[in-house]
Structures are given as structure tokens and as C-alpha cells.
C-alpha positions as CSV (number, residue, x, y, z in Angstrom):
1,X,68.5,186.4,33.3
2,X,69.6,186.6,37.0
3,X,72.2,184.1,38.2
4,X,71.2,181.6,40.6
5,X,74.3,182.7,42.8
6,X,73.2,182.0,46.4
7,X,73.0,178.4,48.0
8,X,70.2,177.2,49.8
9,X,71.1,177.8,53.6
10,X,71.8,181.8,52.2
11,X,68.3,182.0,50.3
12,X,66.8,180.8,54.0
13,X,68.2,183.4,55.6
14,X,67.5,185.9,52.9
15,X,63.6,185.0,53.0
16,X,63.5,185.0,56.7
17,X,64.6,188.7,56.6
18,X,62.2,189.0,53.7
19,X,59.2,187.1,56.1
20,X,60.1,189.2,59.1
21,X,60.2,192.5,57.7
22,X,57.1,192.2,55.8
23,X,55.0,190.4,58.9
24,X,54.8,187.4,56.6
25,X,56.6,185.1,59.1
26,X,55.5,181.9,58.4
27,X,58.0,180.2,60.8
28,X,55.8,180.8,63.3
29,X,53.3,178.9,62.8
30,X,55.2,176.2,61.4
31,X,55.9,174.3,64.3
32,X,52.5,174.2,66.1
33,X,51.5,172.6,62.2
34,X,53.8,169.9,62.4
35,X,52.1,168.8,65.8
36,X,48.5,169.4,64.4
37,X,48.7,167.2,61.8
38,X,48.9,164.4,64.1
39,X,45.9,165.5,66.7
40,X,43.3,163.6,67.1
41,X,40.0,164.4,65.9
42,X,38.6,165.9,68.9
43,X,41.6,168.2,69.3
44,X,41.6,169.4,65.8
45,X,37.8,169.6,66.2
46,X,37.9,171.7,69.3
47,X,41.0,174.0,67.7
48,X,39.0,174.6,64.7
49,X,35.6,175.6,66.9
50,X,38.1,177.6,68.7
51,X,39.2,179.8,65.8
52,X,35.8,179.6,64.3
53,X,34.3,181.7,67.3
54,X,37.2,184.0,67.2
55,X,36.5,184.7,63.3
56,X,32.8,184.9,64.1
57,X,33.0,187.6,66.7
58,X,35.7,189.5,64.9
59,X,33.5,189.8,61.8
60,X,30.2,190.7,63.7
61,X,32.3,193.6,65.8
62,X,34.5,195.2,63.4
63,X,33.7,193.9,59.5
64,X,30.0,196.4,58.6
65,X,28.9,193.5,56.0
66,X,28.7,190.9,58.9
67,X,27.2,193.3,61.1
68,X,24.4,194.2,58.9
69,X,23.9,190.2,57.9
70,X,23.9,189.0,61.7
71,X,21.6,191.7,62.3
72,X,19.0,190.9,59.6
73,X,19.2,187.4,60.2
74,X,18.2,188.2,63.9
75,X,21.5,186.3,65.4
76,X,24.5,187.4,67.3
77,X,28.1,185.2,67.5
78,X,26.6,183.7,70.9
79,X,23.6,182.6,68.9
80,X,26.3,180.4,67.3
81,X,27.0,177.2,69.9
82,X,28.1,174.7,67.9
83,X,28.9,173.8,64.1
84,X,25.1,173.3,63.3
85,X,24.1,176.7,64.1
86,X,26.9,178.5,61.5
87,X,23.6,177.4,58.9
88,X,22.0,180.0,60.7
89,X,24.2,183.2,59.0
90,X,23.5,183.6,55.5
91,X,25.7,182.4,52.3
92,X,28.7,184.9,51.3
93,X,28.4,185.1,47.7
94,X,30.9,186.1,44.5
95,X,28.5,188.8,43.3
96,X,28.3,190.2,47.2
97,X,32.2,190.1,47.4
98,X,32.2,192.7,44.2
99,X,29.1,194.9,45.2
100,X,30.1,194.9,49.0
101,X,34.1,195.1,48.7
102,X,34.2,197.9,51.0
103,X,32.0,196.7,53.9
104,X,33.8,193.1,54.0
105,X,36.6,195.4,55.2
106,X,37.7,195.1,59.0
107,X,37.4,198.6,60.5
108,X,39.3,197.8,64.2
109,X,42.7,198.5,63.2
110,X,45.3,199.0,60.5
111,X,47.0,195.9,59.8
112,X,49.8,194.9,56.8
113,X,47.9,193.6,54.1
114,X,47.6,192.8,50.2
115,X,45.3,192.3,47.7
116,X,45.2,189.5,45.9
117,X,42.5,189.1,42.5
118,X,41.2,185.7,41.8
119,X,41.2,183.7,39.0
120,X,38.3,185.7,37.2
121,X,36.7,182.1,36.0
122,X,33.4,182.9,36.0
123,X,34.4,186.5,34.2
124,X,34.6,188.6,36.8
125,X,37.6,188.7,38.8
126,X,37.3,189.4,42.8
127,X,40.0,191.3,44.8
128,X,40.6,189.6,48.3
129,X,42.3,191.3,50.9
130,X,44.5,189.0,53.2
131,X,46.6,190.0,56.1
132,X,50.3,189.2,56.2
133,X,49.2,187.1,59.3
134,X,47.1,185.3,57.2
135,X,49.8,185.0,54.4
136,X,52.0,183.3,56.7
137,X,49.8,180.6,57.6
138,X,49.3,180.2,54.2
139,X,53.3,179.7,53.6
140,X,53.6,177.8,56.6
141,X,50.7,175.2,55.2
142,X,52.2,174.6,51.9
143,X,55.6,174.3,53.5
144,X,54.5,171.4,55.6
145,X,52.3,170.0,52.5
146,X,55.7,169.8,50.8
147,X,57.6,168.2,54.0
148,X,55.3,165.3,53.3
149,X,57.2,164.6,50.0
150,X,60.8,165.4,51.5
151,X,61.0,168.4,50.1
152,X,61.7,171.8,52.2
153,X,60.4,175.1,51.5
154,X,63.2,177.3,49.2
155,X,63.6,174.5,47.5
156,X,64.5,174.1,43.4
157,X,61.1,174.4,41.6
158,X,59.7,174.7,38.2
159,X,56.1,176.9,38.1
160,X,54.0,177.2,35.1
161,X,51.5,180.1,36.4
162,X,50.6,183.5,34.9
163,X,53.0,186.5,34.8
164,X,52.2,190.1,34.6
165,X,53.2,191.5,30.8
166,X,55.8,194.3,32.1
167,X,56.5,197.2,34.7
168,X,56.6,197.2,38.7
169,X,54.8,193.6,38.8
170,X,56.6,192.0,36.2
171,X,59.7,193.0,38.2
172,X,58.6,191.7,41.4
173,X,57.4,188.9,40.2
174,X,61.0,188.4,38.9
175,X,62.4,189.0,42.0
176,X,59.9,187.0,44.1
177,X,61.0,184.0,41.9
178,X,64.6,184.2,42.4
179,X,64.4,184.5,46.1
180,X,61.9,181.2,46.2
181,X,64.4,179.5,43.8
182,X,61.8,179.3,41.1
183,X,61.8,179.4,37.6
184,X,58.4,180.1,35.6
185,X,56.7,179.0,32.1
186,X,53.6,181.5,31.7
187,X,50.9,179.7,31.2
188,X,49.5,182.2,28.2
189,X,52.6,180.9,26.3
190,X,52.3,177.4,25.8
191,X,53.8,177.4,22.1
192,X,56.6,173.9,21.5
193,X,59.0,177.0,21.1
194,X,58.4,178.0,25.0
195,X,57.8,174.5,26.3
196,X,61.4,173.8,24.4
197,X,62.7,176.7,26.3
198,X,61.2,176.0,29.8
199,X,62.3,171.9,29.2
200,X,65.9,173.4,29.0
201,X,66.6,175.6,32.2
202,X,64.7,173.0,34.0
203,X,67.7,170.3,32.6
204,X,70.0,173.7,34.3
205,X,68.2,173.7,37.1
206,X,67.0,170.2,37.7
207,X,63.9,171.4,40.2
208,X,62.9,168.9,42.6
209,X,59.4,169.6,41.8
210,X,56.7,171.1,39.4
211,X,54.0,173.0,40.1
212,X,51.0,175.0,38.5
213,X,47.9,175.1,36.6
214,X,46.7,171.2,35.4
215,X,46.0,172.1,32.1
216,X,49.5,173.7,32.1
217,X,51.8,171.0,33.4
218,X,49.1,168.3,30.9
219,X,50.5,170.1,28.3
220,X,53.8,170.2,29.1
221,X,53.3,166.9,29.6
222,X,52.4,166.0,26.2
223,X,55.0,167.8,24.5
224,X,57.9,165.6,26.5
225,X,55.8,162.6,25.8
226,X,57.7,162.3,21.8
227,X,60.9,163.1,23.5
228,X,62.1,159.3,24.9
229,X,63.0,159.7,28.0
230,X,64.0,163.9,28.3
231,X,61.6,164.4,31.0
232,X,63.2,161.7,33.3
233,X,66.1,163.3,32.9
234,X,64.5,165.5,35.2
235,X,64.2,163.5,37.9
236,X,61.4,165.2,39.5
237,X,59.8,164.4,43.2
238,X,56.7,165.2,42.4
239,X,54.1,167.5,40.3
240,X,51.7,169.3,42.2
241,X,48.8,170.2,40.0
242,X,46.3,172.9,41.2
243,X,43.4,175.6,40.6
244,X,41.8,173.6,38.1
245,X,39.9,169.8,38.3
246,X,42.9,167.2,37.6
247,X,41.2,164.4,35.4
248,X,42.5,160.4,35.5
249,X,43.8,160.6,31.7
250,X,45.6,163.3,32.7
251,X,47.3,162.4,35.9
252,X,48.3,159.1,34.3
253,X,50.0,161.0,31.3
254,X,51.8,163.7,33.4
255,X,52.9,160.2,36.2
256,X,54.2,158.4,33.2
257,X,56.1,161.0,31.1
258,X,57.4,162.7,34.5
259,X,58.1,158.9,36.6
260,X,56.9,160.4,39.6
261,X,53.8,161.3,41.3
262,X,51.1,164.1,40.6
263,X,49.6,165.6,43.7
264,X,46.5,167.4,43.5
265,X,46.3,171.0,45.6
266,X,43.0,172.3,46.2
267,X,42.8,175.7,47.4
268,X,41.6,179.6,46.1
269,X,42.2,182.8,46.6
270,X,39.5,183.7,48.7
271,X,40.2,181.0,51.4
272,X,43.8,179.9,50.8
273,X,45.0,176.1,50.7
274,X,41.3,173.7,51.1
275,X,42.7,170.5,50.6
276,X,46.3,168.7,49.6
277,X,46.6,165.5,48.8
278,X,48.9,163.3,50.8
279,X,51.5,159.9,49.6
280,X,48.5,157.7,50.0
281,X,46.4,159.5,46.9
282,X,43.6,161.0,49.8
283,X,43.1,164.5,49.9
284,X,43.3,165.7,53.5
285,X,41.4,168.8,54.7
286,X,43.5,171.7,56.2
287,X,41.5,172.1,59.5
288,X,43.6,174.9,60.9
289,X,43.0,177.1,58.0
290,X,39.2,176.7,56.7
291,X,36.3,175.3,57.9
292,X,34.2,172.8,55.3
293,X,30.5,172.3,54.5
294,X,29.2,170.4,52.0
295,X,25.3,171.2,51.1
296,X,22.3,170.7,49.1
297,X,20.6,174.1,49.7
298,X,21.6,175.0,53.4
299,X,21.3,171.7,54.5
300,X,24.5,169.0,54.7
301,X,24.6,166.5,52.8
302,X,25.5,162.6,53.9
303,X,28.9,161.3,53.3
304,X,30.2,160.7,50.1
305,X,27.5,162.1,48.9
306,X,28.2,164.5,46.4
307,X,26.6,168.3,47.1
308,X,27.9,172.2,46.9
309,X,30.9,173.3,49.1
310,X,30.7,175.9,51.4
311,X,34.1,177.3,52.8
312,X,34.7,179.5,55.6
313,X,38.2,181.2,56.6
314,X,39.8,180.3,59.9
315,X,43.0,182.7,59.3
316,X,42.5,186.2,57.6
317,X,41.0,189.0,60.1
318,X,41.3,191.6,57.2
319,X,38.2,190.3,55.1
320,X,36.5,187.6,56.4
321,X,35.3,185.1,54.0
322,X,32.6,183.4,56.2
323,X,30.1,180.6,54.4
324,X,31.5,181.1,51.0
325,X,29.9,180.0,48.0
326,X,33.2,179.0,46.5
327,X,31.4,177.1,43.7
328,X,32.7,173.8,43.9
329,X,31.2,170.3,43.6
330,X,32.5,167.8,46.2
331,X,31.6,165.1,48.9
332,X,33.3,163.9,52.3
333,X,33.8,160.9,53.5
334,X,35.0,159.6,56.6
335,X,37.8,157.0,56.7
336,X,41.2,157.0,58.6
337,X,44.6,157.2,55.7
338,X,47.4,155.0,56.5
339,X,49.2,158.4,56.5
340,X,48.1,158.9,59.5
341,X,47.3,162.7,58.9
342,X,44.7,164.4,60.9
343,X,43.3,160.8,62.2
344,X,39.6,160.8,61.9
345,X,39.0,163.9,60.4
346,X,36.9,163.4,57.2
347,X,39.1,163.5,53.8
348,X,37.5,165.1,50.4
349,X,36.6,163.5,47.2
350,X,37.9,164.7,44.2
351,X,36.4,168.2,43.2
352,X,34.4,168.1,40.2
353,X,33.3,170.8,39.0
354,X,31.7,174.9,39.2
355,X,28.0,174.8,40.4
356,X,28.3,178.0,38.6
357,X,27.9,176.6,35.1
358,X,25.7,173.5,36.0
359,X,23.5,172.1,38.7
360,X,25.4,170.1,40.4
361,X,23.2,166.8,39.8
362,X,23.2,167.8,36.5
363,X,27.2,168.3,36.4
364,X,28.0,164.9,37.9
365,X,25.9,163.2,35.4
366,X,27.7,165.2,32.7
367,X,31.3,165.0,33.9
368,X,31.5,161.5,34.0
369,X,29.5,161.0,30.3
370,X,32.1,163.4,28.4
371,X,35.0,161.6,30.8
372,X,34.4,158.5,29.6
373,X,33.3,159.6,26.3
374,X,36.8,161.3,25.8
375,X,39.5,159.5,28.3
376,X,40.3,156.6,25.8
377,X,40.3,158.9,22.2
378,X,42.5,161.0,24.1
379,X,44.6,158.4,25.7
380,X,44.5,156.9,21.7
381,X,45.6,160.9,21.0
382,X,42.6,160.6,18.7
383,X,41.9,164.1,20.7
384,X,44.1,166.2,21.9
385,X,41.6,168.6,24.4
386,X,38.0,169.5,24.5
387,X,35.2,171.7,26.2
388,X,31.8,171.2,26.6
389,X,29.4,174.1,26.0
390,X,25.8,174.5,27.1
391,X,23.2,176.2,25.1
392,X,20.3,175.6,26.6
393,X,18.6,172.4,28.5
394,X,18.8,170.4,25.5
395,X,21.8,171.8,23.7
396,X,25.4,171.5,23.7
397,X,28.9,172.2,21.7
398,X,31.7,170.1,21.9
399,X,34.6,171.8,20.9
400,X,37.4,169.4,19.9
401,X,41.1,169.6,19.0
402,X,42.3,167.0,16.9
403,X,45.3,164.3,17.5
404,X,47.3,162.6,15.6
405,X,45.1,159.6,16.0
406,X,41.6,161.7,14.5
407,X,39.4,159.9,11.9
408,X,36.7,160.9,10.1
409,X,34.3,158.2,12.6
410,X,36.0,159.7,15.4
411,X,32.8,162.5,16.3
412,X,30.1,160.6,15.7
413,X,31.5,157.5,18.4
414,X,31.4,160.5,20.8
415,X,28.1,161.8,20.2
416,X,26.7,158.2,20.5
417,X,28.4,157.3,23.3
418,X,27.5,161.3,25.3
419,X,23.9,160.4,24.1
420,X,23.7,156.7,25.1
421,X,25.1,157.7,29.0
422,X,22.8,160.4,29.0
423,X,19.9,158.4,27.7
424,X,19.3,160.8,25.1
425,X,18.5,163.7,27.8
426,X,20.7,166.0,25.3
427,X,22.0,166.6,21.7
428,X,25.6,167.2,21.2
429,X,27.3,169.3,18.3
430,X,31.1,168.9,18.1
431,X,33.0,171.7,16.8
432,X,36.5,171.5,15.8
433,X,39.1,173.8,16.9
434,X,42.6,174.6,16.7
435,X,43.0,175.1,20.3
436,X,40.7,175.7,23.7
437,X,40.7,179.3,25.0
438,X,42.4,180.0,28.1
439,X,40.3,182.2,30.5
440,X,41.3,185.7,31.5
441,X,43.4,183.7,34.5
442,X,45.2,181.0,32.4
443,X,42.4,178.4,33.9
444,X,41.1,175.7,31.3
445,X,37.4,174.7,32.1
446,X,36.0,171.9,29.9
447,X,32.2,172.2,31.7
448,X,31.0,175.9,31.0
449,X,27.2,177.2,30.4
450,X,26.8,180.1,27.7
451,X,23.7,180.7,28.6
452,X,25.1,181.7,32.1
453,X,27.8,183.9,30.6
454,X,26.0,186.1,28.6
């Protein structure tokens, strides 16, 4: 294990060598971020139209995919006035980013760039290619998400995130974590054994602030809960939670075993960071970096009403991600946070779920029958985790894991009480198990469709 030999001022400087030399120089944009955050909402609404033209004509000129798709369409970029007439160009899909890899490439000119692979939840991982320019907008974001909390980039962290199994990776990896003053729990090893080990260099550490993978830091979580008063000891700022849907039994857990708050990051590989949540528990758009729709169809739906979100990149030249069907279940609503963040720019509700696995009328109705079906038996650790699987219209599995609190009356209550919500619209199975399966990324999902996945 590599001493932690450097102080804070000396990591700085040896990342800024790091950010300069790589073109990943999020400094840059750092300041003009700190002054956005406070613009006005026509301001940020005329910056964002701004990049969103620039993004537009960039793809249509130089990216084949968006060339062929404005063509068929019938539309060019000046076709495009204002933020109504992006309906006009067709959705970006998951299956078109695999079958048309190639053509979302830019063509116009060599620029430093990586490739990133998502998450693979839907069981098919996608590789994104993002330009280091991109990348440090991307730093520079989460650097001034952090500021919010008093907390400054290069700071002590703890990270419980996947890690690849050995050779060049695992070694940059490695490396990447020392610089950035990390240390990591892999989220494929979440055995007491491990969470024992990770508790301990955290206590040598003491990071100012966790973050990963919900399910992850939950079940970190739960494993301190039996040891009074070891994860105060701490003395975390915050947990940031992220990649996967953060439920209410869970963010009261993690806030109570951890005395500090959770923050819920909502972002993806194809796009970057969506949404962070701010002191005041609303989770603010990132204006600068993507542009949001929420739809039923191709049309937008009302405030807070619920519908499909639709994301398109304002940063990365490299492979445009324009009207992306990220998959998500969300709403906006418009309503000024004491924060004072991006005044009058519309905040997001909570995101629910994958449209890929469910309607999403269907999935709103659903998440919030197993929610409340579950939230107190788990909060009573009569249940320790679940998943729900669908069969078919009428079918489902719910695959349990047992707590300390289980009886033998414990399924049927849930069954009645899923059934009751639901009106009797479905029949529910339960299934014990000895543990939920992790997909290929590390991500939990309670809500999937087998019928879907075959």
C-alpha cells in the first residue's frame, strides 16, 4: 500500500501538472462556474442556447450519424430557432450508440480523448468517447458541487466504486487514487471482512467525505449500524450517493449511522454530471453542461409531472450525445431554493426509475407500492434488501433477503399490502434469497423486467 506522503497544497500542484499535460485542465473553467451558478435565468438560458447551437452545428458538419439524421428528418441546425424546435431531430438511442459507434465519431480533427464504458445496466455496456475538454468541465462541475459543502477538490475521500481485477488498469486506477487522495472499497466485495477493512483505513484516513454507488455506501451503512458510534468517529461532511435511485429508508439509515448529510448525484456516462443536490435537499440542474427534456412521447410534459428524460450534451465535441434516451423517469418543477443556485431555473424531482424495464406510468405506480410495502419491514430489519421481477403483465417475483427481524407472516403482509395498492392489477411471488445480484457494473436495480432481458 502506498504512503500517503504528500500534503495537500503538494497533491494540488501535482494534479495541476497532471490536468495540464493531459488537456484535462479543469481550472479553467472553474471560475466562469463559480459566477454561473448565480446568473439569472435568462443568462443561464441564453448561455445554454448558446452552446446548444454550437453542439448542434458541430454535430451536423463533422459527426456522419447527425448528418444522415438531419438529413432524413428534412432539417438543418438553422431549422433549429429556439428550444421547441430540438423536437424536431430524432431521439439518440442505447441500441443506436452500439450499432452506430463509429459514425457518432467527430471527423474534423484529432483531439485528446478517452473512452469511457457505461454501467452496462440494461446488459449491454456502451463505450462513450469524451474529449479531455469535455473531462475538464466535468472536474470542474463536481469541484464546485463539492465547494457547496466546504469541501475543495484533492480533498480526503473514501469511494466505494468498481475496480478493475489486475494489470495496466488496476495500476492506474491505483495511481489515480493516490493522486485524488482517495481510498476505495470495490463494490463486488461487500463481505463484513472488507467492510471491516475499508471501516479501518477510513479511521487512518479520516476522509472528509464518502462517495459511490447507493446500494454500496447502504450497505456499508448497515454494517456500522451494530457498531455504537464507530462511524461517527468518522466525522464525515457528507455522503454523496450516486448512479443508482437513493430511496428514503435508505437516506435516513446512511444520515443516522454517518451524522451527516447524504447528497444525491445524478449524472451518467454518456452526458456527465445531470443534476446535484444542493444544502437545501433540491436537486439543481447543471445548465452549463446538459440540456433537459422531460417527455411523454416527443412531446413535454407539464411541471411536476412525471414523464421520460431526454438529455442532450452541451460539452463533449468528440461524440455528441444529442436527445438521448438516457432511460430515466423524472419531472421538473419550477420553484426558486433558498440556496440561491441558478435562480429560477427549474430543479428535478427525484429520479425514479429505468423506462427501460417499465412504462413509466406503470413504474410510478409500482415504485411507490413495493416502497411502502418494504420501507417499514426494512426499517423493522424484518428485510434486509429486495428486487422486484416482472414476468409478464400480470406476474411478478419478489426476491427477498431476510433480517433479523423476519417471521414466518412477514411475506404474506407484503403481498397483501403490493396487491391492495395495486388494486389487485398483479400477483406477486416472493422468493427468498441469500443476497441480490449485483449487475455487470456493481449497480443494484430493485425494478427490472425479465421479459425485457431475455
Amino acid at each position: 500500500m502506498m504512503k500517503r506522503v504528500f500534503g495537500l497544497n503538494m497533491r494540488k500542484q501535482i494534479y495541476q501538472i497532471y490536468s495540464l499535460i493531459t488537456g484535462k485542465d479543469w481550472q479553467k473553467y472553474s471560475d466562469y462556474l463559480e459566477q454561473s451558478q448565480w446568473w439569472e435565468y435568462g443568462r443561464i438560458r441564453k448561455f445554454q442556447w448558446n452552446r446548444l447551437k454550437s453542439i448542434l452545428e458541430h454535430a451536423y458538419s463533422n459527426v456522419p450519424y447527425y448528418t444522415e439524421k438531419f438529413r432524413k428528418a428534412g432539417i438543418k441546425p438553422d431549422d433549429i430557432k429556439n428550444f421547441d424546435d430540438i423536437r424536431k431531430i430524432p431521439f439518440l438511442t442505447k441500441s443506436d450508440i452500439h450499432s452506430k459507434y463509429n459514425q457518432l465519431l467527430a471527423i474534423d480533427k484529432k483531439r485528446k480523448v478517452e473512452v469511457c464504458s457505461t454501467s452496462g445496466t440494461t446488459g449491454n455496456p456502451r463505450r462513450i468517447v469524451v474529449d479531455y475538454d469535455a473531462c475538464a468541465q466535468y472536474r470542474a462541475l463536481a469541484r464546485r458541487n463539492l465547494r457547496w459543502y466546504g469541501i475543495e477538490i484533492l480533498s480526503r475521500y473514501g469511494k466505494i466504486w468498481g475496480m478493475p481485477l489486475a494489470g495496466k488498469s488496476f495500476w492506474q486506477e491505483k495511481l489515480k487514487d493516490y493522486i485524488l487522495n482517495c481510498i476505495r472499497l470495490d463494490i463486488f466485495d461487500l463481505s463484513d471482512s472488507s467492510l471491516e477493512e475499508f471501516y479501518h483505513r477510513c479511521k487512518r484516513l479520516h476522509p472528509l467525505y464518502l462517495y459511490g454507488y447507493t446500494s454500496g455506501i447502504y450497505r456499508f451503512a448497515q454494517y456500522l449500524e451494530g457498531k455504537k458510534g464507530s462511524a461517527k468517529e468518522l466525522g464525515l461532511k457528507i455522503v454523496v450517493a450516486t448512479s443508482e435511485v437513493i430511496y428514503d429508508f435508505q437516506r435516513e439509515l446512511i444520515e443516522r449511522v454517518f451524522c451527516c448529510k447524504v447528497v444525491a448525484e445524478y449524472g451518467a456516462v454518456e452526458t456527465g454530471i445531470i443534476a446535484y443536490e444542493c444544502p437545501n435537499g433540491n436537486l439543481h440542474i447543471t445548465p452549463e453542461n446538459v440540456y433537459i427534456e422531460i417527455v411523454e412521447g416527443n412531446d413535454p410534459v407539464p411541471l411536476n409531472v412525471y414523464g421520460e428524460v431526454i438529455i442532450t450534451n452541451l460539452s463533449n465535441y468528440a461524440m455528441p450525445i444529442i436527445r438521448y434516451r438516457l432511460g430515466d423517469i423524472s419531472a421538473l418543477y419550477n420553484q426558486r431554493c433558498p440556496c440561491g443556485v441558478n435562480p429560477g431555473f427549474p430543479l428535478l424531482r427525484p429520479v425514479l426509475g429505468r423506462t427501460v424495464d417499465l412504462s413509466h406510468h406503470e413504474a410510478i405506480e409500482i415504485y411507490y407500492a413495493i416502497y411502502y410495502a418494504m420501507k417499514g419491514r426494512i426499517k423493522a430489519k424484518a428485510i434486509k434488501e429486495y428486487q422486484l421481477v416482472k414476468l409478464n403483465e400480470k406476474n411478478y417475483i419478489l426476491r427477498i433477503v431476510k433480517g433479523s427481524q423476519f417471521n414466518i407472516n412477514t411475506p404474506t403482509r407484503i403481498s397483501e399490502n403490493i396487491c391492495q395498492a395495486l388494486k389487485g392489477r398483479i400477483r406477486v411471488q416472493i422468493e427468498h434469497v441469500d443476497f441480490i445480484e449485483r449487475e455487470q457494473s456493481g449497480k443494484t436495480r430493485y425494478l427490472i423486467s425479465r421479459e425485457q432481458r431475455i
